[in-house]
Phi, psi and omega in degrees: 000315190289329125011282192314284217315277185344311206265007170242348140317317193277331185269339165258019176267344183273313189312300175284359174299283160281358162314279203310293222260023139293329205256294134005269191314294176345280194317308195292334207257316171282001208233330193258318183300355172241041178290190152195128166083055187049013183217141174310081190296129207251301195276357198275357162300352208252005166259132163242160210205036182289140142180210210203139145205158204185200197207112167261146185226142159221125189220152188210159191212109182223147181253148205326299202286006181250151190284001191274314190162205168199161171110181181233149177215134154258146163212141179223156170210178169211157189217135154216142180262167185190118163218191208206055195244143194247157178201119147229154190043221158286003195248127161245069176295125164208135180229122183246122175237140184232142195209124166211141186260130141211170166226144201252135167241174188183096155357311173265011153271182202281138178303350156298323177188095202291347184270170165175146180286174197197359183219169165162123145183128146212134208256134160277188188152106195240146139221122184227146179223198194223094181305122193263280180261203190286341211206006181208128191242151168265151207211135186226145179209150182210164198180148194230151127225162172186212228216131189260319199210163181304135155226152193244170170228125189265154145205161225253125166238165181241178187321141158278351158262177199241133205263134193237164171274147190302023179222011105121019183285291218244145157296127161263088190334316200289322186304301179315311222271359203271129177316312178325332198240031165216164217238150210250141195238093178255119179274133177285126179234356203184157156179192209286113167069037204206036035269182136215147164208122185268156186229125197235066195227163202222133162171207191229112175271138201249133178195076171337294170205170188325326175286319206244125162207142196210128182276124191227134185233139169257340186235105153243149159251112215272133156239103127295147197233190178174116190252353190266089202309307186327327200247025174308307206304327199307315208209069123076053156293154189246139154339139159266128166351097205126315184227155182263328164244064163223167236182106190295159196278340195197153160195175207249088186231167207242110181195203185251120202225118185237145153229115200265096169270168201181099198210094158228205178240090180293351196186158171300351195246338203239094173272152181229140186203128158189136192217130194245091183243156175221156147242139170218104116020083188284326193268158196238104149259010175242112144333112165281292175265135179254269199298320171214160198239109192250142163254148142264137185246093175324257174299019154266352202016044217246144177251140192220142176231133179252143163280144189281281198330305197253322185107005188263175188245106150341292215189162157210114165261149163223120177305002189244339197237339231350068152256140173309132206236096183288014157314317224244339198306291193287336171305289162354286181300335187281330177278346195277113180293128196299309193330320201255028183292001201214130156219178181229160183211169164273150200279114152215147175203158161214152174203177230203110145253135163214133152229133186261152147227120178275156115348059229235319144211195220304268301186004350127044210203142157261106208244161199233054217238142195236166178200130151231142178208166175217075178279110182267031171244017194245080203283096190261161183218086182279107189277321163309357196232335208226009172071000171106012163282107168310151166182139169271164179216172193251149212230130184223170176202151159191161198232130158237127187235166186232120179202185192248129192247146156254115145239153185210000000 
């Protein structure tokens, strides 16, 4: 008996002998499968490497009689995520890059070019931190975004002949009201790094848990960038000294910049992303006005225009006749304090991404993404509406697609 007990003592001690150097072998084989550059990486076990990318298609159909609109519209896009995050110990690194293209077609847009983008946009996002407490890291975060290709704004003019019916009496209204017979006009509103703006800032990130995190800076540093002199006026370039239209290439402000992320799984089928950022500005770096400078005269109703550069009175318009009303010219010039050719604001903006994905099978998804923002150094200039007064506006999109997503 005692024979037995040994010889069955001695076999499980061989068991576990070889358990441990199986376990052994494992650690060594996952430890060698992540080497690089020929030497044994310790630490690269402690990287995930999740993202997605994929192709959405959307299409609507609607005919003269429906009150929603008309015409056919396709619209495709394509995205991709990509990330890169390490956690050890108290160092928590996470790095992103996100990129999305699409493009639209419509019956009603002009036979030159029935096609137009409708998507551009891609973002760097680097954030790495230090763990103070349970729940709160000093965080130092950077970021690049910008644009892949040019974008325009169309608008529509109209024929320079007048369209006749063939017994040369009547207009044919219907023919006139139709995009074919009017010619299309495209403005450069935007292109690569046309804007761009890097972001640079220190502060502390609160990160409850694996979904939710949200970063807060009192010292951020904002680089706006505008590599195009035209669209300098748009989002806020300062003159350069001297000249009346150049324009430095970049400017700068310094403030308090918070971001609310948010990445989860709502359901086994249903993911959720959404992220909310503000910026504010301490230094008032941003140009309300460029080229020129319009007053509203109230009961006068007078449009009075200055050049920002030399400081002189353009025009005094009236907006109902429009013609120029030299009656007024010299009143004008005499009140206008030269000082206030030039103003300023303070650099603030926010924006608000959310996307739902359903699931619908392995390869599959139904998706849902949305965007809002406001920058207020980003100056659009409607002259039928604002008389040619820079003004930021608010800016919005949203997508709903049916498309095939890969994730990994």
């Amino acid at each position: 008996m005692k024979k037995i007990c040994v010889a069955l003592g001695v076999l499980f001690m061989a068991i576990a002998s070889a358990s441990a150097d199986d376990n052994e072998l494992v650690k060594t084989a996952t430890s060698i499968s992540t080497k690089s550059s020929g030497e044994i990486s310790t630490d690269s076990i402690y990287w995930t490497f999740p993202g997605s990318t994929g192709l959405n298609v959307n299409q609507a159909y609607f005919n003269d009689y429906c009150m929603e609109g008309s015409g056919l519209s396709i619209s495709a896009d394509a995205f991709l995520n990509l990330n890169a995050n390490y956690k050890k110990n108290r160092v928590k690194w996470d790095n992103s890059f996100s990129a999305k293209y699409g493009m639209i077609y419509s019956s009603e847009f002009t036979e030159d070019e029935p096609i137009r983008k409708n998507m551009d946009e891609f973002g760097l996002y680097s954030k790495i931190g230090y763990k103070m407490a349970q729940y709160w890291y000093a965080s130092a975060l950077a970021s690049l975004e910008s644009q892949f290709t040019n974008s325009y704004k169309y608008v529509l003019t109209e024929p320079e002949e007048d369209i006749w019916k063939p017994d040369g009496m009547e207009y044919l209204d219907d023919l006139y009201e139709s995009n074919e017979f009017y010619n299309s006009e495209r403005e450069l509103i935007s292109s690569f790094f046309a804007p761009g703006a890097i972001k640079v800032s220190l502060g502390f990130d609160y990160v409850p848990n694996k979904y939710i995190s949200l970063f807060m800076s009192p010292l951020t540093a904002r680089f706006t960038i505008c590599r195009l002199n035209e669209l300098a006026p748009n989002y806020g370039m300062e003159l350069i000294e001297g000249t009346e239209d150049e324009y430095k290439k970049s400017r700068s402000e310094l403030g308090a910049y918070a971001i609310l992320r948010s990445d989860f799984d709502i359901t086994k089928n249903i993911h959720f992303f959404s992220s909310l950022e503000a910026f504010y500005a301490y230094n008032k770096a941003v140009s309300i006005y460029t080229n020129g400078y319009t007053d509203w005269y109230g009961d006068n109703h007078k449009i009075v225009v200055w050049d920002r550069a030399t400081s002189d009175l353009v025009s005094v318009t009236d907006p109902y006749n429009e013609k120029e009303d030299s009656e007024f010219r010299a009143e004008y010039e005499v009140d206008r304090p030269g000082e206030d050719i030039t103003k300023f604001a303070h650099g603030w903006y926010f924006k608000w991404k959310l996307e739902l994905m359903m699931k619908l099978t392995k390869y599959i998804n139904l998706s849902f993404r949305t965007q809002l923002k406001y920058d207020n150094a980003e100056m659009k200039s409607l002259r039928d509406k604002n008389y040619g007064i820079p003004h930021a506006k608010m800016q919005f999109w949203e997508a709903t697609s049916l498309g095939i997503v890969y994730q990994f």
